[in-house]
C-alpha positions in Angstrom: 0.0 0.0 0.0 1.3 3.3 -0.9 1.8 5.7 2.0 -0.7 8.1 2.6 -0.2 11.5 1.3 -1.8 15.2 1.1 -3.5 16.8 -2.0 0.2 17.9 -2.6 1.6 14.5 -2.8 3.2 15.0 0.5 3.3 13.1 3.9 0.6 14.6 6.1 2.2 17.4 8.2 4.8 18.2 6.1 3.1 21.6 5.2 2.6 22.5 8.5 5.8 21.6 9.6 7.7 24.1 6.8 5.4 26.6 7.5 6.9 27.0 11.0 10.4 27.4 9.2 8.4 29.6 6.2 7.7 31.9 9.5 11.1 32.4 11.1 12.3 32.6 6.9 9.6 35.2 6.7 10.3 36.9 10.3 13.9 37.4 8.8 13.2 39.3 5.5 10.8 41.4 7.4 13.5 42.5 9.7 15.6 43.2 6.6 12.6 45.6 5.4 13.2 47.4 8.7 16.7 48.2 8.0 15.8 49.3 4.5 13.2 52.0 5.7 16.1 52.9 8.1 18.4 53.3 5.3 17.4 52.4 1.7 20.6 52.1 0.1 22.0 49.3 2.6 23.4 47.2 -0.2 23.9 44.2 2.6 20.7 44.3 3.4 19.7 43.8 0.0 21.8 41.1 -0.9 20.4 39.6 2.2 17.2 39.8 0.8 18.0 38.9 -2.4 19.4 35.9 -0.8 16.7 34.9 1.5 14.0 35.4 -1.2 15.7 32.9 -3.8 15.5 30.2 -1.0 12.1 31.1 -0.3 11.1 31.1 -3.9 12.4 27.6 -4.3 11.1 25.8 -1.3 7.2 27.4 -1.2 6.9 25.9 -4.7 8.1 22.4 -3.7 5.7 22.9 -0.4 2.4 23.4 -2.0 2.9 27.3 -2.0 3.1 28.6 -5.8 1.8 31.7 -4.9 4.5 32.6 -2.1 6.9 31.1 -4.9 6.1 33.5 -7.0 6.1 36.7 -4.9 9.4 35.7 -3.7 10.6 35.4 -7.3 9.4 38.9 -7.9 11.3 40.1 -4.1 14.7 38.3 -5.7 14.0 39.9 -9.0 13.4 44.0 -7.2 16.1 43.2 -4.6 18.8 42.7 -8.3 17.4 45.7 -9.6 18.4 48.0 -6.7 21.9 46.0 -6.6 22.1 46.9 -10.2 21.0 50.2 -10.1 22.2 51.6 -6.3 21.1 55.2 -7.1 17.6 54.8 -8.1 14.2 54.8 -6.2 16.1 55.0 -2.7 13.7 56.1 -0.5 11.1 53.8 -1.5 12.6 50.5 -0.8 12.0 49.8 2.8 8.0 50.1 1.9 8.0 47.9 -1.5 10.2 45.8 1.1 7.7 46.2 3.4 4.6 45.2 0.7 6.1 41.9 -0.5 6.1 40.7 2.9 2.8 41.0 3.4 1.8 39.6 -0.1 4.1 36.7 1.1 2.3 36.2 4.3 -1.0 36.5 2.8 0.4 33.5 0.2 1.7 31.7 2.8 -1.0 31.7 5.5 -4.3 32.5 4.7 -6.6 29.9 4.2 -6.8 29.8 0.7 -2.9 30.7 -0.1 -2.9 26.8 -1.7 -5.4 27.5 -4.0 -4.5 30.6 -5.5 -3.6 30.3 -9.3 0.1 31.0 -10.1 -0.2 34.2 -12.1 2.5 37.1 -11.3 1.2 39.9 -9.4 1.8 43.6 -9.8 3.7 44.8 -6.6 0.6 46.9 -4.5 1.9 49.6 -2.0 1.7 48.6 1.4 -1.6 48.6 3.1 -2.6 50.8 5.9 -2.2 48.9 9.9 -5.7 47.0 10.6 -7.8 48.5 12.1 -10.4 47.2 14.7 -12.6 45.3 12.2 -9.7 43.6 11.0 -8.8 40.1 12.2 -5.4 38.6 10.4 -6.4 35.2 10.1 -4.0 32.3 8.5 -5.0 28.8 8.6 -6.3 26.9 11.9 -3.6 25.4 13.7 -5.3 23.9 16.9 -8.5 21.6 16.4 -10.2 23.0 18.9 -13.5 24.7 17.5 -13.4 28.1 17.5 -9.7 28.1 17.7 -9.1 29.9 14.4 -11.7 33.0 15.1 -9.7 33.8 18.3 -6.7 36.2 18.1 -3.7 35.5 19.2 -2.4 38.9 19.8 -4.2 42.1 20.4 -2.4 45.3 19.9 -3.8 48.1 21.6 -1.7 51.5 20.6 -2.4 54.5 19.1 1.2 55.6 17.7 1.1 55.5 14.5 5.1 54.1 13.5 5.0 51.5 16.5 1.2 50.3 15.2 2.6 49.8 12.4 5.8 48.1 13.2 3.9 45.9 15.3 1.7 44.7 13.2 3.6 44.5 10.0 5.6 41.6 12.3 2.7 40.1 13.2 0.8 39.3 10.0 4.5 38.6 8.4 5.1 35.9 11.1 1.0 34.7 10.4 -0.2 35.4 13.6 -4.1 36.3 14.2 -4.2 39.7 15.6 -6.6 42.3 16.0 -5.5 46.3 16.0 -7.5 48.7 18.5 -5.9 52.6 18.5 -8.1 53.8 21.5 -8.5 52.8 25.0 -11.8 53.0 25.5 -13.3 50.6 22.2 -10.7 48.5 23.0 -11.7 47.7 26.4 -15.3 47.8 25.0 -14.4 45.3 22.6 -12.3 43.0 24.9 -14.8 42.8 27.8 -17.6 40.9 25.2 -14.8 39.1 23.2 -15.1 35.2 23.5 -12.1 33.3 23.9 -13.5 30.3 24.8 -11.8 28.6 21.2 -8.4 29.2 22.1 -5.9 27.1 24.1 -4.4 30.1 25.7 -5.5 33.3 26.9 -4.4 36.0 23.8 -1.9 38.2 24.4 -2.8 41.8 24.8 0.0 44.4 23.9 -1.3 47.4 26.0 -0.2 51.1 25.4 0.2 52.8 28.9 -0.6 56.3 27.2 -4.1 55.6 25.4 -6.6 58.3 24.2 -9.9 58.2 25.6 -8.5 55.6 28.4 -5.5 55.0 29.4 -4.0 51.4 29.4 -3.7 50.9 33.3 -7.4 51.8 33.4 -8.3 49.2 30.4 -6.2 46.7 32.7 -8.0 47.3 35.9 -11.1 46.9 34.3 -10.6 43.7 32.5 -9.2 42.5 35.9 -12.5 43.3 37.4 -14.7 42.2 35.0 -12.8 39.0 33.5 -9.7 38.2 35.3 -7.4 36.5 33.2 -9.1 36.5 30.4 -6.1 38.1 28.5 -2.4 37.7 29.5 -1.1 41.7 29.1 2.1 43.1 28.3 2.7 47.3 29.0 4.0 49.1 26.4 4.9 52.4 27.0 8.1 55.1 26.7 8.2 55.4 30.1 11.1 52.9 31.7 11.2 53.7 34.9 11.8 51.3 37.5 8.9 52.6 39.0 6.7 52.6 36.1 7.4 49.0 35.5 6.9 47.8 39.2 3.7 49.5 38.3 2.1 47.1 36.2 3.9 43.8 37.3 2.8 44.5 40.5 -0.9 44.8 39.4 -0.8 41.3 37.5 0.7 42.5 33.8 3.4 39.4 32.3 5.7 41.8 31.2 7.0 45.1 30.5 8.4 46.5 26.6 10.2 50.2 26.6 9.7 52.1 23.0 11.5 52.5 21.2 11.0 48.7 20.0 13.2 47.1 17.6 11.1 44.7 15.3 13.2 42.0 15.9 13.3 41.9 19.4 9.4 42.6 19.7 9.0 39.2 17.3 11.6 36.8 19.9 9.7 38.1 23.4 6.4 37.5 21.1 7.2 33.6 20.3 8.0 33.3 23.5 5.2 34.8 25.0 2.5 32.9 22.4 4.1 30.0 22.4 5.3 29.8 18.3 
């Protein structure tokens, strides 16, 4: 009997399992983004990311991922052209950077990114951070019902750069996450959310300095209305020894200081969700 294999002609699991890899390969070239809105003519970068996206191209082809091939291929192909031409578009790099992640993320971990036909795609400038009506959904990956409506992480901060830092890392590394930029729909939101489907409690990125309502307030109130519903995290420019005793002392996981570097964010966030 032959052994049993996917509509891919692969061993079950052996998608799953490279898409774990397809998310730290993915985590990677998003960093490199970063440096290029930093500085757009950082030729390492580039040939970093010209690097990364050939081996990308070739292994979401031979995973069941045309799609993510195919962006990739068009990455490797913008990433030569600005080796080729060092003087030319500059200052526009780190976002077209920036928007082939997300088309790769979206080929890689939606739910239909296996079933997209492999046409080439024009390169779209990137999208605005999601808003509150946005949920960043890729594919299930717990069989517990319900598990795939339930973010993971819920960003709750109303600075524009660090919103969209944040989640730029998130959807690139295929998390489920929801974006709220003020305090009080936030905690609105939260209070009636069900999290029954997931096997955690979601992680809740909370801005100390909120509009409408500040984060310390959203904290107390989820405390007192559905105590560990969510496991929190402080964000806020405010370091202090003090200001960090704060919210630890009131039942928060952790404390992070802006500024936040993407790549540090995306470690303490694997560690914190659990992937």
């Amino acid at each position: 009997m032959s052994p049993q294999v996917d509509d891919f002609g692969l061993p079950p699991g052996v998608r799953d399992e490279y898409l774990q890899g397809a998310r730290d390969q993915l985590g990677a070239i998003a960093e490199l983004a970063e440096r290029l809105i930093a500085a757009g003519d950082d030729m390492a970068a580039i040939e970093e990311l010209r690097r990364d996206a050939h081996r990308l191209r070739g292994s979401a082809g031979s995973f069941g991922f045309p799609q993510a091939s195919v962006v990739a291929a068009e990455l490797e192909e913008a990433a030569k052209q600005w080796i080729e031409h060092p003087a030319n578009g500059v200052a526009g790099r780190g976002q077209a950077a920036r928007g082939f992640v997300r088309r790769l993320a979206a080929a890689l971990f939606t739910k239909q990114a296996a079933t997209r036909p492999v046409t080439p795609v024009t390169p779209v400038a990137p999208e605005s951070p999601p808003t509150s009506t946005d949920l960043h959904q890729p594919p299930p990956t717990s069989d517990t019902p319900g598990a795939s409506e339930v973010p993971e992480v819920v960003v709750v901060e109303d600075d524009p750069a660090l919103a969209e830092l944040l989640t730029f890392g998130l959807e690139a590394r295929g998390y489920r996450f929801l974006h709220y930029r003020n305090g009080r729909e936030a905690l609105e939101v939260l209070k009636t959310m069900d999290t029954r489907g997931s096997p955690q409690p979601p992680l809740l990125l909370l801005d100390v300095d909120l509009p409408a309502l500040d984060g310390y307030s959203v904290f107390e109130q989820l405390q007192q209305e559905c105590p560990g519903k969510f496991r929190v995290v402080f964000t806020t420019v405010h370091g202090s020894e003090t200001e960090q005793l704060r919210g630890l002392e009131a039942g928060a996981m952790d404390y992070m200081v802006k500024p936040i570097s993407l790549r540090v964010a995306l470690e303490k966030i694997r560690r914190w969700v659990g992937r």
